[in-house]
MARVO-836292 format. One record per residue (C-alpha): x, y, z. Coordinates in steps of 0.5 Angstrom, whole numbers, plus 500, padded with zeros to 3 digits. Layout:
VEXPA   X   Y   Z
VEXPA   X   Y   Z
...
//
This chain:
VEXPA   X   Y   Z
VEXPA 334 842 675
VEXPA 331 849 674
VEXPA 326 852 680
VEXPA 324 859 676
VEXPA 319 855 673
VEXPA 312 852 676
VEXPA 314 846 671
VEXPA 320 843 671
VEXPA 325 844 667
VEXPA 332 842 664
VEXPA 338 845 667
VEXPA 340 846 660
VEXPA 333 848 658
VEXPA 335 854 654
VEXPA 340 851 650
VEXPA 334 845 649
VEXPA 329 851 645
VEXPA 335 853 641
VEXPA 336 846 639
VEXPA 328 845 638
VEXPA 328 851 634
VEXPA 333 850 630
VEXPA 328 843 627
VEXPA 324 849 626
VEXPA 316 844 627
VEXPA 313 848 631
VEXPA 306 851 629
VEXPA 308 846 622
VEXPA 302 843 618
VEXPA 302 835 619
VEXPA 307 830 616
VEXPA 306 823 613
VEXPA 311 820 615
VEXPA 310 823 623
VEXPA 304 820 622
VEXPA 306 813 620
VEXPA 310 813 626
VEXPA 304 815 631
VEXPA 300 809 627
VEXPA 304 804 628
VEXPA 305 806 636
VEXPA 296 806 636
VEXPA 297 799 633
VEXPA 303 796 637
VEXPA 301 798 645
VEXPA 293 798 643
VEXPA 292 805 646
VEXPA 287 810 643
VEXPA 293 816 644
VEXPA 299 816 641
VEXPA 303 823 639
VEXPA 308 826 637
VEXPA 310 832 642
VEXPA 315 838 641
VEXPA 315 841 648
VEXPA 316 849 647
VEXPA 317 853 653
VEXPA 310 854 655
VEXPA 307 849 651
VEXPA 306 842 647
VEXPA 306 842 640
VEXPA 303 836 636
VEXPA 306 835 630
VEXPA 302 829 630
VEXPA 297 826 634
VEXPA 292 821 633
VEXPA 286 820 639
VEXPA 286 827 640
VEXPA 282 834 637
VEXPA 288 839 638
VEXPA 294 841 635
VEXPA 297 844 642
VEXPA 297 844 650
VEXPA 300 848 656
VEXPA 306 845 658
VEXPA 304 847 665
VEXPA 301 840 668
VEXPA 302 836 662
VEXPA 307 828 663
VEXPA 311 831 657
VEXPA 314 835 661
VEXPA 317 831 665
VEXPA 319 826 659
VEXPA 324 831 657
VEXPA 327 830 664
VEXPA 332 825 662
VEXPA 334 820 656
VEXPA 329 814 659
VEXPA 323 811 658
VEXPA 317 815 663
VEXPA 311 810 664
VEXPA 306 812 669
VEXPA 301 805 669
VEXPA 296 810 673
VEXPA 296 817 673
VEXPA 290 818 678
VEXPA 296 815 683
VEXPA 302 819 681
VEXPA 303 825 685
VEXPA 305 829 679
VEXPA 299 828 675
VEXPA 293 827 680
VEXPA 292 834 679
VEXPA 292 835 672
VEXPA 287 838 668
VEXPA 289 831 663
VEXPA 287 827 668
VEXPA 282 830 673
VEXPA 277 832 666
VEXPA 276 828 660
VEXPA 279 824 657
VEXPA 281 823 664
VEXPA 287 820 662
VEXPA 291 815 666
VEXPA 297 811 663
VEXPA 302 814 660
VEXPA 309 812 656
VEXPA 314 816 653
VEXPA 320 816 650
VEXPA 325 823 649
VEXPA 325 825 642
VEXPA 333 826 643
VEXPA 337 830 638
VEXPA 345 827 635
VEXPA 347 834 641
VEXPA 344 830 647
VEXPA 338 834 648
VEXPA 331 832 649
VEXPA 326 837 645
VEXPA 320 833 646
VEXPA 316 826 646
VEXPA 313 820 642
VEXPA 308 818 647
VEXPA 302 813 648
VEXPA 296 814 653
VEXPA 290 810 655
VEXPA 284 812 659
VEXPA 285 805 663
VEXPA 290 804 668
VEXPA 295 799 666
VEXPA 298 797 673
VEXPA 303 792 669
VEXPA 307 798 665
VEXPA 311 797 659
VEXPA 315 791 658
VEXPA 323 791 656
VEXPA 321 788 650
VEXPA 315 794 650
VEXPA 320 800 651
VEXPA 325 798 647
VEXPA 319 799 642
VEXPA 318 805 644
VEXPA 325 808 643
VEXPA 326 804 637
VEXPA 319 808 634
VEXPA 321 815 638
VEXPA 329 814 633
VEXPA 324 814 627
VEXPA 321 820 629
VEXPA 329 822 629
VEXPA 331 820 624
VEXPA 325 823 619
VEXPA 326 830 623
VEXPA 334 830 620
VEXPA 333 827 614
VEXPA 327 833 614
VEXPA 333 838 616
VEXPA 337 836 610
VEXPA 332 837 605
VEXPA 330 844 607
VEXPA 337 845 606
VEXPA 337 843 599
VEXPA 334 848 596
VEXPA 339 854 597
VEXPA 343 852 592
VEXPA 350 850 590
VEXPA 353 854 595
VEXPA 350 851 601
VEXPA 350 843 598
VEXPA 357 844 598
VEXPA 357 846 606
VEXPA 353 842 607
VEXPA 357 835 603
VEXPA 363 837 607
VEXPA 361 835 613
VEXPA 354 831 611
VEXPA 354 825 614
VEXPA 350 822 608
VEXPA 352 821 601
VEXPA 351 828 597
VEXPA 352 827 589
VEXPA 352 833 584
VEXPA 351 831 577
VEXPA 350 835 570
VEXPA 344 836 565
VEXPA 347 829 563
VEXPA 347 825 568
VEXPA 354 826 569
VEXPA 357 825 576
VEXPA 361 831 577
VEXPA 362 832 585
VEXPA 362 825 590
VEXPA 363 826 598
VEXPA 366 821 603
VEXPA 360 819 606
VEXPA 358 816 599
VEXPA 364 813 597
VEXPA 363 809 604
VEXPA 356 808 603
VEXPA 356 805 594
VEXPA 364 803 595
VEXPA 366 807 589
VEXPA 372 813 591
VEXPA 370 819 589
VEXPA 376 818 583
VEXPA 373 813 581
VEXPA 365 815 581
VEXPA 367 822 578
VEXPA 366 823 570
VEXPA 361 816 571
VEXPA 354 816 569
VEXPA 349 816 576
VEXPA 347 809 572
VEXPA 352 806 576
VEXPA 349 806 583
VEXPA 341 806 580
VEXPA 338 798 579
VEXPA 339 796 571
VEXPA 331 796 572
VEXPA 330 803 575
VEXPA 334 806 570
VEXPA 329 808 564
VEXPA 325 811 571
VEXPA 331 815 573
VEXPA 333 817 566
VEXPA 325 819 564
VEXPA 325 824 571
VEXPA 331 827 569
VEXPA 329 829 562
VEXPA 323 832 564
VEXPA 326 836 570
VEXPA 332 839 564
VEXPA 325 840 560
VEXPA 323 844 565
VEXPA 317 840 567
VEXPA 314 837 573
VEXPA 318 833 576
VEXPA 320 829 583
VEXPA 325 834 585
VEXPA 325 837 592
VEXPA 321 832 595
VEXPA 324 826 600
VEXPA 323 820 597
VEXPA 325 812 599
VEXPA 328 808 593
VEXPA 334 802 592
VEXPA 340 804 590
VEXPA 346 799 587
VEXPA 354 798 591
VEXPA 359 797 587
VEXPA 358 790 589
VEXPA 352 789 585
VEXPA 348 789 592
VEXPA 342 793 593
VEXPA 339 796 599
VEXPA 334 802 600
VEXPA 335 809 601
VEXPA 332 816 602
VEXPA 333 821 596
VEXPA 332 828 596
VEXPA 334 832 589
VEXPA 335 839 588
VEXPA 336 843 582
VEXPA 339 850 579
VEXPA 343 853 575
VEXPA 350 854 574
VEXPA 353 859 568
VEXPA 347 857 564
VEXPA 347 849 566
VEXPA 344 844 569
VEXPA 346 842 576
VEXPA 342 836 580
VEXPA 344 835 588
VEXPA 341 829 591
VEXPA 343 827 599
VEXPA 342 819 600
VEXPA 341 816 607
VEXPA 342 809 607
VEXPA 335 807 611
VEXPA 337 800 611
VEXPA 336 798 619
VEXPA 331 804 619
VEXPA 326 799 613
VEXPA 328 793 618
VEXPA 325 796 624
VEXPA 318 799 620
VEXPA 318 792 617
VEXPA 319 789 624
VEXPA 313 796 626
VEXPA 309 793 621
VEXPA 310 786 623
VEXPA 308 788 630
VEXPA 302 791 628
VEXPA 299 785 624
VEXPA 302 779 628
VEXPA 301 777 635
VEXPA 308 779 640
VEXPA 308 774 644
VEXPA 306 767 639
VEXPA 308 771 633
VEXPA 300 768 630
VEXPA 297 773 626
VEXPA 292 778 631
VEXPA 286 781 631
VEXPA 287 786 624
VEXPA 290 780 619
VEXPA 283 775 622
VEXPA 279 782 620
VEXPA 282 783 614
VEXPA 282 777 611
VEXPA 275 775 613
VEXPA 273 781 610
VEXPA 276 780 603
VEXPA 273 774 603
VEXPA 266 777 605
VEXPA 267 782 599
VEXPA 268 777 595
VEXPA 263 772 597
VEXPA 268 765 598
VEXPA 266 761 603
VEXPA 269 760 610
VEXPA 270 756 616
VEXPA 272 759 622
VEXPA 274 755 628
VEXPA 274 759 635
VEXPA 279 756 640
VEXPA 278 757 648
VEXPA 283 754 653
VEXPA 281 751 660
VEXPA 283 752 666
VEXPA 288 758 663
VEXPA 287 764 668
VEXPA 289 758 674
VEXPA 296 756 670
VEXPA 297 764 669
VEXPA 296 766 676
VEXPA 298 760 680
VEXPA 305 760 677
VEXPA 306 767 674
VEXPA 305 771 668
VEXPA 311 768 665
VEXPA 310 761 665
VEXPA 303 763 663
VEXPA 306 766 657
VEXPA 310 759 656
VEXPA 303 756 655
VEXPA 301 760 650
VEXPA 306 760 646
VEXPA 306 752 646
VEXPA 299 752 645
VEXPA 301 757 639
VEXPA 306 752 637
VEXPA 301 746 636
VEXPA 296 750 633
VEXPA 301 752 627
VEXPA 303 745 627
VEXPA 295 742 626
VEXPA 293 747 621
VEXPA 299 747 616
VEXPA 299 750 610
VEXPA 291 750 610
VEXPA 288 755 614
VEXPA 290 762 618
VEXPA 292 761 626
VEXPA 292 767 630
VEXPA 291 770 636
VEXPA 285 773 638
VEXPA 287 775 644
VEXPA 288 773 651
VEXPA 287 765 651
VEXPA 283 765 644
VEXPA 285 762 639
VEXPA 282 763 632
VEXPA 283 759 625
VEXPA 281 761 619
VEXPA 279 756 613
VEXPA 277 759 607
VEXPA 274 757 600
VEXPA 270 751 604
VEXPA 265 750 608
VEXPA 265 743 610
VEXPA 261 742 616
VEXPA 265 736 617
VEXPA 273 738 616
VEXPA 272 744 619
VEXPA 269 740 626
VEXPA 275 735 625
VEXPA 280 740 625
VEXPA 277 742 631
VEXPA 278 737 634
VEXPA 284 735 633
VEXPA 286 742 635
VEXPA 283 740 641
VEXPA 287 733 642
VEXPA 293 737 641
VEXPA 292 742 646
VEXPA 290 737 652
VEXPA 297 734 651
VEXPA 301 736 657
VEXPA 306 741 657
VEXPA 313 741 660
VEXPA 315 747 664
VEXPA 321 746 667
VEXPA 320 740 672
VEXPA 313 741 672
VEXPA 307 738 667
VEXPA 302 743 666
VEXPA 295 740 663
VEXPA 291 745 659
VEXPA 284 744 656
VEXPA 280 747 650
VEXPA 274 748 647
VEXPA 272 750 641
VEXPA 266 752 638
VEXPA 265 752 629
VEXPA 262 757 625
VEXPA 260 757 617
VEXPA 259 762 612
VEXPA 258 761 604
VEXPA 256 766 598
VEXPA 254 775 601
VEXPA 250 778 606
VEXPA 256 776 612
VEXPA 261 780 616
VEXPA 266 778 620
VEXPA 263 781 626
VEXPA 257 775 625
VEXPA 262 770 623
VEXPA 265 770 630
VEXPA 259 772 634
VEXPA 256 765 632
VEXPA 263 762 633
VEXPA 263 764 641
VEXPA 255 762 641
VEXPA 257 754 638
VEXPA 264 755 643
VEXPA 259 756 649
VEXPA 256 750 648
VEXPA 262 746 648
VEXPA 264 749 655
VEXPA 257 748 657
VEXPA 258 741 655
VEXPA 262 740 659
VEXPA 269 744 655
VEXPA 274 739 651
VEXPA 269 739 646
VEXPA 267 743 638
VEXPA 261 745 637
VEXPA 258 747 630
VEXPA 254 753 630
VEXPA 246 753 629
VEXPA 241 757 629
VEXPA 237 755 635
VEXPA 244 757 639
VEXPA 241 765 639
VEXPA 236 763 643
VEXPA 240 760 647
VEXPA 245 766 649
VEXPA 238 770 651
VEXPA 237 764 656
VEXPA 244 765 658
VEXPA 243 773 659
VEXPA 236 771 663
VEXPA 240 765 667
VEXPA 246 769 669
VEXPA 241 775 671
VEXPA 237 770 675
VEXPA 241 767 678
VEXPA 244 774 681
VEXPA 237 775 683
VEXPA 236 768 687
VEXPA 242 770 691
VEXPA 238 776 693
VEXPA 232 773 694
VEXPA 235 767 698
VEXPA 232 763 694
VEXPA 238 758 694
VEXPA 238 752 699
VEXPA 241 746 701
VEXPA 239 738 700
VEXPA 243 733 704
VEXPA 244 726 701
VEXPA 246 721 706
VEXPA 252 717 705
VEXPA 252 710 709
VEXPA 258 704 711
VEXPA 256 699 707
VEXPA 259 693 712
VEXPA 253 695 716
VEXPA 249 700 713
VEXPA 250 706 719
VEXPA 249 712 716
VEXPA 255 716 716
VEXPA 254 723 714
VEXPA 252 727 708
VEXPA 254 730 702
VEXPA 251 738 702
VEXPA 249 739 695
VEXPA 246 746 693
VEXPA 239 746 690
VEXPA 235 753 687
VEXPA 228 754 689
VEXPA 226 757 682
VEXPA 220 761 683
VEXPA 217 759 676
VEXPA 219 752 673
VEXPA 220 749 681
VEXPA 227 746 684
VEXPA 233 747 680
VEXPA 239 742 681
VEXPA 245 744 679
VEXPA 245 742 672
VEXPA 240 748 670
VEXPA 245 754 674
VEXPA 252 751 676
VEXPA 256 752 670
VEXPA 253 760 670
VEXPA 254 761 678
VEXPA 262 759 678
VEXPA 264 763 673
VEXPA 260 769 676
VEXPA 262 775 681
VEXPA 257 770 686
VEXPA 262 764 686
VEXPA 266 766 693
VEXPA 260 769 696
VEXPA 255 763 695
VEXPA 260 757 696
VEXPA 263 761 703
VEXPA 254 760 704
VEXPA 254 753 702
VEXPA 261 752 707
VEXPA 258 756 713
VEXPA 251 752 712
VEXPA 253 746 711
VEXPA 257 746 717
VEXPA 253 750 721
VEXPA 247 744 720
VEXPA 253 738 721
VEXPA 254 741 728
VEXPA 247 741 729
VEXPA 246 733 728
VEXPA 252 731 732
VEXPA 249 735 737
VEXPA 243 731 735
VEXPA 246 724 737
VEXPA 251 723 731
VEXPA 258 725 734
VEXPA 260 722 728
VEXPA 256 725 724
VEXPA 261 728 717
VEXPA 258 733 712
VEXPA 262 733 705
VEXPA 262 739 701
VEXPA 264 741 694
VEXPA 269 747 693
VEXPA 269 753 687
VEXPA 276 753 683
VEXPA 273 761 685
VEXPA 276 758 692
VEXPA 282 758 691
VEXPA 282 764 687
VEXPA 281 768 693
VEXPA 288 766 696
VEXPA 284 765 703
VEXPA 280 758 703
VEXPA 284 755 709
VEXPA 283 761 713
VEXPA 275 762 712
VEXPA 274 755 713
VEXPA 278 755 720
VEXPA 273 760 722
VEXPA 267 757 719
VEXPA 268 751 724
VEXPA 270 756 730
VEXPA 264 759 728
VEXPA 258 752 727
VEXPA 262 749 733
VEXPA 264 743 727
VEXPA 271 739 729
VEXPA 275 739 723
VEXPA 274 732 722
VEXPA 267 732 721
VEXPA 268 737 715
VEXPA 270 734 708
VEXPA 271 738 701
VEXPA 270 734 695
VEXPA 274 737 689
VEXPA 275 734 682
VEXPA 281 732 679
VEXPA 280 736 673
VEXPA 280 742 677
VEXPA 286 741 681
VEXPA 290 739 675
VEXPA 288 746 672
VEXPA 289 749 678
VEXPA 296 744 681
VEXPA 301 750 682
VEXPA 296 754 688
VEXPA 291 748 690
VEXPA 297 744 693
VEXPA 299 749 698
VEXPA 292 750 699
VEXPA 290 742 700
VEXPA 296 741 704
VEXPA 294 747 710
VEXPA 286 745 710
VEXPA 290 738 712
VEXPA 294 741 717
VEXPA 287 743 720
VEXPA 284 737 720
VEXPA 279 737 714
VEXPA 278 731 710
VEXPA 280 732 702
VEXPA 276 727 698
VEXPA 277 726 689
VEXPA 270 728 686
VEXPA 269 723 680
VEXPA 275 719 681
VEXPA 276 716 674
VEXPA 273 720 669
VEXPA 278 725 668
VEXPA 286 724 667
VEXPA 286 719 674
VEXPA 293 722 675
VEXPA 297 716 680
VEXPA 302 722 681
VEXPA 296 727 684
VEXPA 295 721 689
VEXPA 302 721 691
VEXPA 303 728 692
VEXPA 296 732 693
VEXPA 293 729 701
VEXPA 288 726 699
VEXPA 283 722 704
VEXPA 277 719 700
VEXPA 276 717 693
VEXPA 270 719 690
VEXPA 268 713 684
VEXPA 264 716 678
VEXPA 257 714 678
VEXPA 258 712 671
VEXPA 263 706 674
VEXPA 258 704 680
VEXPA 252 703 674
VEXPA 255 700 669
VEXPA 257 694 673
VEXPA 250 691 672
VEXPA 252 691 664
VEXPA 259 688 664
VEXPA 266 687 667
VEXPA 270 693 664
VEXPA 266 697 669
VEXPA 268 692 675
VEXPA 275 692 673
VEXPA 275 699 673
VEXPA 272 700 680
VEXPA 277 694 683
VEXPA 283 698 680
VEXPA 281 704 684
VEXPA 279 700 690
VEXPA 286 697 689
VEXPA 291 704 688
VEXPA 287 707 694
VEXPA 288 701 698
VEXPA 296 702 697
VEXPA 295 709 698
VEXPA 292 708 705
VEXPA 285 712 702
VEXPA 278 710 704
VEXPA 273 709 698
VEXPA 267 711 697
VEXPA 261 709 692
VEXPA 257 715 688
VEXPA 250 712 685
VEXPA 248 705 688
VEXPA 240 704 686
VEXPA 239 698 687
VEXPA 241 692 692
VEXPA 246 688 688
VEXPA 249 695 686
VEXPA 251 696 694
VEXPA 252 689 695
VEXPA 258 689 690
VEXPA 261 696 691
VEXPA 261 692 699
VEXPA 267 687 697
VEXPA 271 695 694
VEXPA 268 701 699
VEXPA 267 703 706
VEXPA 262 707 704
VEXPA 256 709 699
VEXPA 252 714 697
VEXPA 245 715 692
VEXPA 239 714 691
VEXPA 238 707 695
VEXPA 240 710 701
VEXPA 236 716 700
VEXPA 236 722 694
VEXPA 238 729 696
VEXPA 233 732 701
VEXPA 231 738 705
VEXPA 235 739 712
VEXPA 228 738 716
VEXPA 227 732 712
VEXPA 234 729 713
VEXPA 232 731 720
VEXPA 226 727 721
VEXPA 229 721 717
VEXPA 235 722 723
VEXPA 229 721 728
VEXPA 225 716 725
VEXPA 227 709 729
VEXPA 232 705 727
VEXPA 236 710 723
VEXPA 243 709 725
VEXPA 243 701 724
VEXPA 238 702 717
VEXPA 241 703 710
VEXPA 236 707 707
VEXPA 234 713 710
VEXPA 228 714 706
//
């Protein structure tokens, strides 16, 4: 490499500018085939830059460019610059981190650019005269993938090939002399015909690419490589340019041509025209573009299909449902959410996350068949397009359908995966609506599904609208409740039911609302643990409820055990053994008496990271106990591999007892698979005495409001000290 310079530069720099000069693009108007190129970039990697850059010896010419006002810049500073240093693809995932470019104008002013790729523009000689490259202002830490680069380079040997088919037909127009230099060595088939329409000259190349030898084609009309139904076309344009009236000639145009073998393929024609002693004489020089249309159409396919699941995207939905809109059809639209999707992909990586997605594809294209558009909205959003209807039902049935497909369990390798879904349903019939309305209403009717409780469709109603302002007020509520400390924790004794001593308590979070009084959870959890206070809050609910555990052992009840729920947001963190091994240190609280309550649903989303997890927090001491258990996918395989210590069983199962004997059948099941497993059970939501008198002869121990309702942490306290409160059930 070259020193002189304060850029870098080429150890062949100078034979480099006599390369780029002789394309002879610098300071030339813009191209429509250059400028499809940069399209087809901008589309296919989602940036707002795409350009087509020709590096001077003191500048950058953009001979096309999207994204950006001007045409040129200095070469000093500039990420081209050091593309052209070598044959591979330059990415830079965050130029605010890159020695090289942190200083640079590009990056330290507007637009502020931070991503950058570009693949060399290389000429058939072996030197790099500039760059097709793509530019974001967001960093992309991840790059480009194999399949992104190769992309790339694909585009950038699309500007190649348009630069050198752009040379030729600038060639075309010095006359016989120079066409027949140029058939010589041509690598392209290059044909003179008379005023007739007669073959009078044939090179090699074109005996190679239409099958006819020159003997053979010579003397023939040009018919013989023309599709029979372009002929008259063909025939017409060449009367008028003998008539000397407008006509194609000299412009690069595509076109099919014939084999001998009957086949037809694409090629790029360009035709020139002069006179020979009084004669007509017509050049054209043919490129067989053959391999160049499959990658445009595979460019176009790009830009229009999802890469990964090979949906339609984001642009094909928008169009169609425009076109429907203008034309005033009715159609159903039904958007498709995943749950637990983020835990799968960051617990088992990016590439198993994309197995799923593409299953997940797979079951979407199967249900919808032949009567409506599957695409990709994007991430884990799944979107179905029905058009010509607006059955509130049908569209609802699909829905659900697509759910029940979804929520089978997928095989990764020796792994089963579980993945839910929501999906929320939008209808629209006759004019006055846009794309934009049909899917805003489609994630409203969504958000109440997942409010619902996910794995559910909703259908979109007008009352929703207010129901998105209260989400807004609710999430921004909430953030103003943590700064104003107006959360605070309940406590619900649990009891052994063989006697009725009190054993501990479930730690349960409760909102002291200013306005509308004490919130439970129903009215803020779902909010809360899927905002940026999930962490902060349940580490609070951890270290509060521990701290006041300790305190009541210290009060007499050396026994004394607080359960506490976790956040999936926990998991999240990486760090929950460890923050909960400090908790205890900290509360003065031995392991035993803490036990975490998680919910199977949340472990079969979260499997792959939440074992690691379970099994280090059981290494410290900490009881693990099923929330809910029963009314999820009650998996005997999460029994035997995760280390559980106490079933849960849902209150639904507990009050259903008094009404038949499914219920109790359900309830001896548990008791019984808990016994094989060596596990304690416990009882949420007995009421009534005979409840607590049945749930004895299956669990050790119970928990609801016959022994007392969630309470304040002095009011648990003054029913501690109240007399007889170790050998009484009730606590209040």
């Amino acid at each position: 490499m070259l020193k002189f310079f304060s850029h870098p530069v080429p150890d062949n720099e100078v034979q480099r500018l006599l390369a780029l000069n002789e394309y002879q693009v610098l300071d030339t108007p813009p191209e429509p085939g250059l400028d499809m190129v940069v399209r087809h970039a901008r589309q296919l990697f989602g940036v707002p830059i795409a350009l087509v850059s020709f590096v001077a010896e003191d500048r950058q010419f953009f001979k096309a460019r999207l994204g950006i006002d001007v045409c040129e810049l200095a070469r000093e500073g500039s990420f081209c610059t050091h593309t052209i240093l070598d044959w591979d693809v330059m990415v830079v995932p965050d130029a605010a981190l890159d020695e090289r470019f942190r200083e640079s104008p590009l990056v330290t002013n507007e637009p502020k650019i931070r991503f950058y790729a570009g693949a060399p523009l290389v000429t058939p000689d072996g030197f790099v005269i500039g760059a097709l490259c793509i530019k974001d202002i967001v960093p992309r830490p991840r790059g480009l993938s194999p399949d992104e680069r190769q992309s790339l380079v694909d585009l950038a040997g699309l500007v190649m090939d348009k630069l050198k088919a752009r040379r030729l037909s600038m060639a075309e127009v010095d006359g016989r002399r120079r066409f027949d230099a140029v058939a010589k060595s041509a690598t392209d088939a290059i044909v003179c015909a008379d005023g007739n329409n007669r073959i009078l000259s044939w090179n090699s190349a074109a005996e190679r690419m239409f099958g006819y030898s020159a003997e053979e084609a010579i003397g023939q009309l040009v018919n013989i490589i023309v599709p029979p139904k372009f002929r008259p076309m063909h025939e017409a344009g060449l009367q008028r340019a003998v008539a000397g009236l407008t006509s194609k000639l000299g412009s690069l145009m595509t076109v099919p041509a014939l084999r001998r073998d009957g086949t037809e393929f694409p090629i790029e024609l360009s035709f020139s025209h002069w006179s020979e002693e009084g004669e007509h004489r017509f050049g054209a020089i043919a490129r067989d573009i053959t391999e160049r249309v499959a990658t445009e159409a595979k460019l176009r396919r790009a830009a229009e299909y999802d890469f990964l699941t090979d949906l339609a995207n984001r642009t094909v939905l928008r169009d169609q449902l425009e076109k429907a809109s203008t034309d005033g059809r009715p159609v159903s639209l039904i958007l498709v959410d995943l749950d637990g999707f983020k835990d799968v992909n960051d617990s088992l990586g990016h590439a198993a996350g994309d197995e799923v997605l593409k299953v997940v594809a797979d079951r979407v294209r199967d249900v919808v068949g032949d009567i409506g558009l599957p695409c990709r909205l994007g991430g884990d959003e799944f979107v179905v397009v029905l058009e010509n209807t607006a059955d509130p039902l049908s569209a609802v049935g699909l829905a659900e359908k697509l759910i029940r497909d979804i929520e089978r369990p997928m095989e990764l390798g020796e792994r089963s995966v579980y993945i839910g879904a929501s999906a929320g349903v939008s209808l629209q019939s006759g004019a006055g609506w846009n794309a934009d309305m049909l899917l805003e209403q489609a994630d409203l009717a969504l958000y109440r599904a997942k409010s619902e409780g996910k794995g559910s469709a909703r259908l979109f109603t007008h009352d929703l609208r207010s129901i998105a302002q209260t989400r807004i007020s609710v999430s921004s509520d909430v953030r103003q409740a943590w700064e104003q400390s107006e959360f605070e924790i309940y406590y619900q004794p649990q009891v052994r039911l063989l006697d009725g001593v009190l054993v501990g308590a479930e730690a349960l979070i409760r909102w002291n609302h200013p306005e509308r009084g004490v919130l439970t959870p129903a009215a803020f959890l779902s909010t809360l643990e899927t905002s940026l206070l999930a962490v902060p809050v349940s580490e609070w609910i951890l270290r509060t409820a521990c701290r006041q555990a300790a305190e009541w052992q210290t009060f007499g009840f050396r026994d004394f055990r607080i359960g506490v729920n976790l956040f999936a947001a926990q998991f999240r963190s990486g760090d929950l053994p460890a923050v909960v091994d400090r908790v205890l240190r900290d509360a003065g609280l031995p392991a035993c008496g803490l036990e975490l309550e998680i919910t199977e649903n949340t472990i079969l989303r979260n499997e792959f990271r939440i074992h690691a997890a379970l099994r280090d927090l059981r290494a410290i001491g900490v009881g693990i106990a099923f929330d809910d258990y029963g009314t999820g996918f009650a998996s005997l395989t999460m029994l035997k591999d995760f280390p559980v210590t106490r079933l849960k069983i849902d209150r639904s199962f507990v009050s259903g007892t008094n009404g038949g004997d499914r219920n109790r059948v359900i309830v001896a099941a548990i008791s019984s698979l808990a016994h094989g497993f060596d596990l304690k059970v416990i009882a949420e939501g007995i009421e009534t005495q005979n409840q607590a008198d049945l749930m004895r002869s299956y669990c050790q121990e119970g928990q609801g409001y016959f022994f007392g309702k969630p309470m304040t942490a002095s009011a648990f306290a003054a029913a501690l000290a109240g007399p007889g409160t170790r050998n009484n059930r009730k606590v209040v």
